[in-house]
C-alpha positions in Angstrom: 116.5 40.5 -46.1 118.7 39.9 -42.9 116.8 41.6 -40.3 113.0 39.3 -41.3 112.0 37.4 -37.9 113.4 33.8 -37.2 110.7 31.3 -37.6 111.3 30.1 -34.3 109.9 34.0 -32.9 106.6 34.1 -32.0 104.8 37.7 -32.8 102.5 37.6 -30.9 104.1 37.4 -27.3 105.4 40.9 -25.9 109.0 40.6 -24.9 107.6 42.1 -21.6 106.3 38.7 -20.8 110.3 37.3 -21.0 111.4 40.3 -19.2 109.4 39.6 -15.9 110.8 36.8 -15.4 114.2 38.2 -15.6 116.1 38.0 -12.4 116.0 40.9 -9.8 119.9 42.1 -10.1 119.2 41.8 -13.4 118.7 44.7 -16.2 117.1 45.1 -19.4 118.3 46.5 -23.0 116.8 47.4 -25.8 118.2 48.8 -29.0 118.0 50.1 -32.5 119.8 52.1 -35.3 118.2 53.3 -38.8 120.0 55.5 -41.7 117.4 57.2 -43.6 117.5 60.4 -46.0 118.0 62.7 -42.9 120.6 61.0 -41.6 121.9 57.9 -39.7 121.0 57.8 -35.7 121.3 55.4 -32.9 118.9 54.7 -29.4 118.9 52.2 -26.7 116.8 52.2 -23.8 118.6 50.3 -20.3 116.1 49.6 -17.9 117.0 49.0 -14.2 115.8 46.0 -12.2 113.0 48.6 -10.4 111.9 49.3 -14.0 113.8 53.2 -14.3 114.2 53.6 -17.8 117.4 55.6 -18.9 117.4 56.1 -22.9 120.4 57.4 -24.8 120.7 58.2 -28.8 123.3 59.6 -30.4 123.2 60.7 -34.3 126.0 59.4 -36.3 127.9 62.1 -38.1 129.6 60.0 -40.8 128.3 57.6 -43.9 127.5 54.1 -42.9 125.0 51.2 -43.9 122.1 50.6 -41.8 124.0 47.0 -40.8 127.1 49.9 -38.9 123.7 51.9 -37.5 122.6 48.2 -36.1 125.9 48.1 -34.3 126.6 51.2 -33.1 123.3 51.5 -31.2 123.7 47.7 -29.6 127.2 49.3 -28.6 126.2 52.9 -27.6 123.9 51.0 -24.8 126.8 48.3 -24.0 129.3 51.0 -23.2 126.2 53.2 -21.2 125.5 49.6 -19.2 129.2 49.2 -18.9 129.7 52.9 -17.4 126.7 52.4 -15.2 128.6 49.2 -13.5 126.1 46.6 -14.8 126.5 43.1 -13.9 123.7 41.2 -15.5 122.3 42.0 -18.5 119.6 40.9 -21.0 119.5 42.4 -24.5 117.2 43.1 -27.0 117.5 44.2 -30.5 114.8 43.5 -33.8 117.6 43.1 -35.8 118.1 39.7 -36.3 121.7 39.9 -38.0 123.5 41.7 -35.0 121.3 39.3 -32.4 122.2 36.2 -34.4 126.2 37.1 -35.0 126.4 37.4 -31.3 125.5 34.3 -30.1 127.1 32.5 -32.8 124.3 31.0 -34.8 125.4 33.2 -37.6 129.5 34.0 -38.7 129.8 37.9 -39.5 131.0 37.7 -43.2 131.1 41.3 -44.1 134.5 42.8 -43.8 133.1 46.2 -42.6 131.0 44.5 -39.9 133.8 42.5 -38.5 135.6 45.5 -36.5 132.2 46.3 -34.9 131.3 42.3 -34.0 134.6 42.1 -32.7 134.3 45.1 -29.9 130.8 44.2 -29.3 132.3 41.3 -28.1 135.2 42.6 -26.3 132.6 44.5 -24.6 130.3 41.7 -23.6 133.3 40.0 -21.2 133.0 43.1 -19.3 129.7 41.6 -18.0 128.9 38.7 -15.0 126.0 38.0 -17.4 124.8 39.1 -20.9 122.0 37.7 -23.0 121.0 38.6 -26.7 117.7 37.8 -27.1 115.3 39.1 -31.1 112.2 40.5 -30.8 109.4 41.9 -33.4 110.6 45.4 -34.2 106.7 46.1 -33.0 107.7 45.2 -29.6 111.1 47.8 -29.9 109.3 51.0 -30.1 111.0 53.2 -27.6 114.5 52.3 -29.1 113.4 52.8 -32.5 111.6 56.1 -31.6 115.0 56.9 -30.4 116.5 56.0 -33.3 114.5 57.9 -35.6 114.9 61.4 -33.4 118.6 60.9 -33.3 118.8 60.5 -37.0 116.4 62.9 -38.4 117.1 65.9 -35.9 119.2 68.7 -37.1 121.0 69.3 -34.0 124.4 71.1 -32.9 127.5 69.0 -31.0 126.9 68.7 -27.8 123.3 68.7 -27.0 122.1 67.0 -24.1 118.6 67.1 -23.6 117.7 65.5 -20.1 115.8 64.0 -18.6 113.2 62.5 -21.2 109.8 62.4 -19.5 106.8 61.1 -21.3 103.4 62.0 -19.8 99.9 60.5 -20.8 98.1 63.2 -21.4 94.1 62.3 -20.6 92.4 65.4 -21.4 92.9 68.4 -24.0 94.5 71.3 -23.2 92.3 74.0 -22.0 92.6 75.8 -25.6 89.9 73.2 -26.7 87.4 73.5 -23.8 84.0 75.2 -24.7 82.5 77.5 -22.2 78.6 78.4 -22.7 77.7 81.8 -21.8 74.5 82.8 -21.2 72.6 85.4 -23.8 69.3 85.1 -23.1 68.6 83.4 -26.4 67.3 79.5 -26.9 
């Protein structure tokens, strides 16, 4: 398969250890897309140089492989960067096809694919500095949770659903809590 790990990629590093020592002006990328039996969906995650995430899906309303998915998601976040006048960029993706295609290690073949490799890469000059850079799908798990939302959901046109805030929850809700009260009895 295409998208197994280069064996120069070591596992067991998280890509957070290469993304501190990116540069300050610089941000951060990650992406996904999967096509499954609900559907075929997109998410990438941009994360600004004070560590503000901003993560965008969309779900992809017509037939495509999971190779199109792949490159619609590394473009959805290219065009979001773009629109959000970044300069530096450093990009992430566990698909080692797309990754690999883009900085020319690997020629993109599939006739289908060429359209897509070649506005990913009209859309890389728009950058002062862009990176592709594969990492264990293990290490992608906000991008693919995205991707797997986007794709599965049954949603209308349209929707927006902002702003995404995860909490860490550290107790139970108060539905679980067991009060004693007194009867008297041992």
């Amino acid at each position: 398969m295409l998208a197994n790990c280069p064996k120069e990629v070591r596992e067991d590093h998280s890509p957070y250890d290469r993304i501190s020592t990116v540069e300050e002006d610089t941000w951060t990328m990650f992406f996904d897309g999967a096509v499954n039996l609900s559907g075929s969906g997109t998410g990438a995650v941009l994360i600004s140089p004070n560590g503000q995430h901003y993560p965008v899906a969309a779900k992809l309303m017509f037939p495509c492989t999971n190779n199109i998915a792949e490159y619609e998601a590394c473009i959805l976040g290219l065009q979001v960067a773009i629109g959000m006048e970044v300069s530096k960029l450093k990009v992430f993706g566990d698909f080692a096809l797309i990754i690999l295609q883009t900085v020319g290690k690997w020629k993109t073949r599939d006739a289908k694919l060429v359209p897509y490799h070649d506005y990913l890469e009209e859309l890389v000059r728009e950058f002062q500095d862009v990176s592709f850079e594969y990492l264990p799908r293990i290490h992608n798990q906000f991008a693919d949770a995205l991707t797997t939302l986007s794709s599965m959901l049954q949603v209308t046109k349209g929707l927006e659903v902002e702003p995404l805030k995860i909490e860490f929850l550290t107790r139970q809700a108060p539905c679980m809590t067991i009060t004693e009260e007194p009867d008297g009895k041992p």
